[in-house]
C-alpha positions in Angstrom: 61.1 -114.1 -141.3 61.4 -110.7 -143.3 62.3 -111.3 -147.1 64.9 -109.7 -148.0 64.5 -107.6 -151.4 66.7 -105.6 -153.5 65.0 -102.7 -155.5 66.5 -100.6 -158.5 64.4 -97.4 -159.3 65.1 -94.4 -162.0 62.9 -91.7 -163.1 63.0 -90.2 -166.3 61.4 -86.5 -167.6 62.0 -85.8 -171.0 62.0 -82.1 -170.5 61.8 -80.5 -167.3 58.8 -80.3 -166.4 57.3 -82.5 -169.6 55.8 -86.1 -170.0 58.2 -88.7 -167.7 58.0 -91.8 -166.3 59.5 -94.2 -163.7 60.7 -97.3 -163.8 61.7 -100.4 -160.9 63.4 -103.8 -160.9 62.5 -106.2 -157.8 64.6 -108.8 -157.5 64.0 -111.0 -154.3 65.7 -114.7 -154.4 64.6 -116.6 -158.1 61.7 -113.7 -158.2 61.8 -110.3 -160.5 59.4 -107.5 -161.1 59.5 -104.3 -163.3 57.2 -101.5 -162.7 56.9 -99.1 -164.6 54.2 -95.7 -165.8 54.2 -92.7 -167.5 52.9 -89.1 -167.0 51.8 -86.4 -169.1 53.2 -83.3 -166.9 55.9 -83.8 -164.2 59.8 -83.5 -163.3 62.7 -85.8 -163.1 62.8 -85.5 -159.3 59.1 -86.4 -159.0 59.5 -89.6 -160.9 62.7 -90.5 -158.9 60.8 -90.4 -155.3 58.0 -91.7 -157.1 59.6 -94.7 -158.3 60.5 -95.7 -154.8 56.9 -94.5 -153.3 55.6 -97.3 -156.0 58.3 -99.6 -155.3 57.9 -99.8 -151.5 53.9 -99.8 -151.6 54.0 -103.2 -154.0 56.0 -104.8 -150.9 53.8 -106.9 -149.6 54.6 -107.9 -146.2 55.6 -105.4 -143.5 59.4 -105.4 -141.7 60.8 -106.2 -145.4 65.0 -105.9 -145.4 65.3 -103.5 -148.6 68.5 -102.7 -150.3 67.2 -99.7 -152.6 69.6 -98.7 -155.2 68.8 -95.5 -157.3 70.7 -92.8 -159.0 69.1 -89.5 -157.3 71.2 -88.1 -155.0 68.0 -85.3 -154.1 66.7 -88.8 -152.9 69.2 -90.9 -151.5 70.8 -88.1 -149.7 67.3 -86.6 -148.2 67.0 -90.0 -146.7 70.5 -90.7 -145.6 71.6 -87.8 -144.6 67.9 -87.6 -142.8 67.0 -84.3 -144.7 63.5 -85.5 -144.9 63.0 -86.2 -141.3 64.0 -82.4 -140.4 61.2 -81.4 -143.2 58.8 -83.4 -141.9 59.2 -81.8 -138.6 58.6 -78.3 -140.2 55.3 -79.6 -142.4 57.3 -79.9 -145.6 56.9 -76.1 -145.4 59.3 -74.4 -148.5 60.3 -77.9 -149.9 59.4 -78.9 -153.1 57.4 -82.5 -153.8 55.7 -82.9 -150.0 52.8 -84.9 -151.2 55.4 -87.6 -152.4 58.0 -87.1 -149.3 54.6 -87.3 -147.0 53.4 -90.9 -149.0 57.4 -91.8 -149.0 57.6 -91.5 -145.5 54.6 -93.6 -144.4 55.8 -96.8 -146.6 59.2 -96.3 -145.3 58.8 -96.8 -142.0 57.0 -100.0 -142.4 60.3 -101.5 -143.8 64.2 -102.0 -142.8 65.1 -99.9 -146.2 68.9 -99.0 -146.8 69.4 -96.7 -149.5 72.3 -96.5 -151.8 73.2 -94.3 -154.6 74.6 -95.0 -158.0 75.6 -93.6 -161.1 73.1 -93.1 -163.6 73.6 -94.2 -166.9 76.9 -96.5 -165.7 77.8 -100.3 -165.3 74.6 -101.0 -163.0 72.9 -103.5 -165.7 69.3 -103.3 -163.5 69.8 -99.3 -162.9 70.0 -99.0 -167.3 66.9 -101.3 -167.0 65.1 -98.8 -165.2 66.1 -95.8 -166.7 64.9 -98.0 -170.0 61.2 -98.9 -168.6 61.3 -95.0 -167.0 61.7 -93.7 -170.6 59.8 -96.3 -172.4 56.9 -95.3 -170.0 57.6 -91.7 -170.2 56.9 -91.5 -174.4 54.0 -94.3 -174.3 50.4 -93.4 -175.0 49.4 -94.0 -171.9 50.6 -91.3 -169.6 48.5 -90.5 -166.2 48.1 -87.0 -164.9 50.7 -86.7 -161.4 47.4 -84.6 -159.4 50.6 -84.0 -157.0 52.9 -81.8 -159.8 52.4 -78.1 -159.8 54.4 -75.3 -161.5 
């Protein structure tokens, strides 16, 4: 039987491009996870798909039912409006980020994910949490490169 799994992502750069971070809540029956890392050069909308890259890939049994909450509408509404699906068709070719959409697109399709958008910085208690661990990550001292991000 598939486990069903809610996920809450948010990514965070504190300038844009400059250091950011993501930041994910699992929450599957009594269990919870949070996720989170920081990098030294990146952009808001590289940490948001990169939050639910992460989030997916630590899944760890194929055909998962994912209710995936996040506050990026450049996310939420490349998937559900199936954006994404129409770049991949063209090789990403003019769209910003394909090394994440390409590694987005892989875990996806092992998974029954429904994405749904909310507001950022709102009522949504695990959606704050995130935006808290993306931040927290995203002034640590220990931020990664993102090989991927290029001016």
């Amino acid at each position: 039987m598939a486990a069903d799994i809610t996920i809450y992502t948010d990514g965070s750069a504190l300038g844009n491009p400059g250091p950011g971070g993501y930041g994910v809540v699992m929450l599957s029956g009594p269990y919870r996870k949070e996720l989170s890392q920081g990098y030294r050069l990146t952009t808001n909308n590289r940490m948001e798909l990169m939050a639910v890259c992460v989030a997916l890939e630590s899944l760890r049994f194929a055909g998962s039912n994912v209710t995936l909450y996040s506050d990026s509408k450049y996310v939420v509404e490349a998937v559900n409006q199936r954006w994404v699906l129409n770049w991949e068709k063209s090789n990403f070719r003019g769209k910003k980020n394909p090394d994440l959409w390409m590694r987005f697109l892989r875990i996806y399709r092992r998974h029954n994910v429904r994405f749904v958008w909310v507001k950022g910085h709102a009522s949504t208690i695990e959606n704050n949490r995130c935006d808290h661990l993306a931040v927290a990550a995203a002034q640590s001292g220990n931020l990664l490169e993102d090989t991927g991000y290029s001016e």
